[in-house]
C-alpha positions in Angstrom: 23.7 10.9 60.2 22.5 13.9 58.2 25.0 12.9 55.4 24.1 9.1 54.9 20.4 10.0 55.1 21.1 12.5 52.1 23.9 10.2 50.3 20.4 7.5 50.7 18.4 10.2 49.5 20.4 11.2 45.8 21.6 7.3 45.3 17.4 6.8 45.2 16.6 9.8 43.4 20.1 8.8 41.0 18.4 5.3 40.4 14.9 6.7 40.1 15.9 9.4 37.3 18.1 6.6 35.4 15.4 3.7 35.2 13.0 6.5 33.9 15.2 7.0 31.2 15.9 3.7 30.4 11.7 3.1 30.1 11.9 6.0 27.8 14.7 5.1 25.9 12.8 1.0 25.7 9.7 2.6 24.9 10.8 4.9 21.9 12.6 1.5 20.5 9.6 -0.5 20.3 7.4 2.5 19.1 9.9 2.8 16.2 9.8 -1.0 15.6 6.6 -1.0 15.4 5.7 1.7 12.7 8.7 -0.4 10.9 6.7 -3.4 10.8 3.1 -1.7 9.8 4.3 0.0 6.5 2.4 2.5 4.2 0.6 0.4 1.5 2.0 1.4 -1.7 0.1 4.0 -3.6 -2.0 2.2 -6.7 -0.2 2.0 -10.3 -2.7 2.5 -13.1 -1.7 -0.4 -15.3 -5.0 -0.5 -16.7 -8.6 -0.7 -16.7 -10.4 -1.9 -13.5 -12.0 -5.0 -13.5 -15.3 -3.4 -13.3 -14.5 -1.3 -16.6 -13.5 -4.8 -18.1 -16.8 -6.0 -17.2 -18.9 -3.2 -18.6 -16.9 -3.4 -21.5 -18.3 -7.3 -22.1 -21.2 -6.6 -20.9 -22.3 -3.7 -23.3 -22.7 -3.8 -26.9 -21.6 -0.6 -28.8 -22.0 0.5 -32.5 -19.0 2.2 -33.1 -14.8 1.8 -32.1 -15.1 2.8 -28.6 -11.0 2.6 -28.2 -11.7 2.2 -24.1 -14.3 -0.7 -24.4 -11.5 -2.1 -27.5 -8.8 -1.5 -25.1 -10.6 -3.3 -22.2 -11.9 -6.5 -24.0 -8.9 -7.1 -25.6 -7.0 -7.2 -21.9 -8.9 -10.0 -21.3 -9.7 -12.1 -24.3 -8.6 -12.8 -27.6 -11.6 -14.6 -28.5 -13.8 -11.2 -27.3 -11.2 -8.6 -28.8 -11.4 -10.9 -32.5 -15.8 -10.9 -32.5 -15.7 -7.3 -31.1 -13.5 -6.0 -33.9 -11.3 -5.1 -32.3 -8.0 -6.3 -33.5 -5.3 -3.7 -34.8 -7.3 -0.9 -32.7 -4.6 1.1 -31.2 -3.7 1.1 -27.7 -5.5 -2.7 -27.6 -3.2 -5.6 -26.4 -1.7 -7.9 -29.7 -1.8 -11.3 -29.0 0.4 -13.5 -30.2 
């Protein structure tokens, strides 16, 4: 009687200890899956000027070659970069 009670006993405690590890093991897969589907945002590439030094740029009138304010009207417009002056500038976009 003694021996069934404690075969009863480690079959439980056998099936207790293996679905815990089995909830682990389920658990860690979805925690991986779903830092895999959130990834980092890629860090920002400086291309070129923002778009609110592109505005100041239009929006300011200077007296002399300012290369930055030459370099950020011409990213945008031709027309701009030709009345600014600012064809030929180095480091300026050529259009075509």
């Amino acid at each position: 009687m003694t021996q069934k009670l404690l075969a009863k006993t480690l079959h439980i405690l056998l099936v207790l200890i293996l679905t815990l590890a089995l909830l682990k093991a389920v658990w860690h897969a979805l925690s991986l899956l779903i830092a895999d589907a959130k990834p980092p945002p890629p860090p920002p590439v400086d291309n070129g000027p923002s778009m609110q030094d592109i505005a100041e740029s239009l929006n300011t009138f200077w007296l002399s070659y300012d290369f930055d304010h030459c370099r950020n009207v011409c990213m945008v417009s031709r027309v701009a970069c030709k009345l600014r002056g600012c064809v030929g500038v180095p480091g300026t976009k050529a259009w075509d």
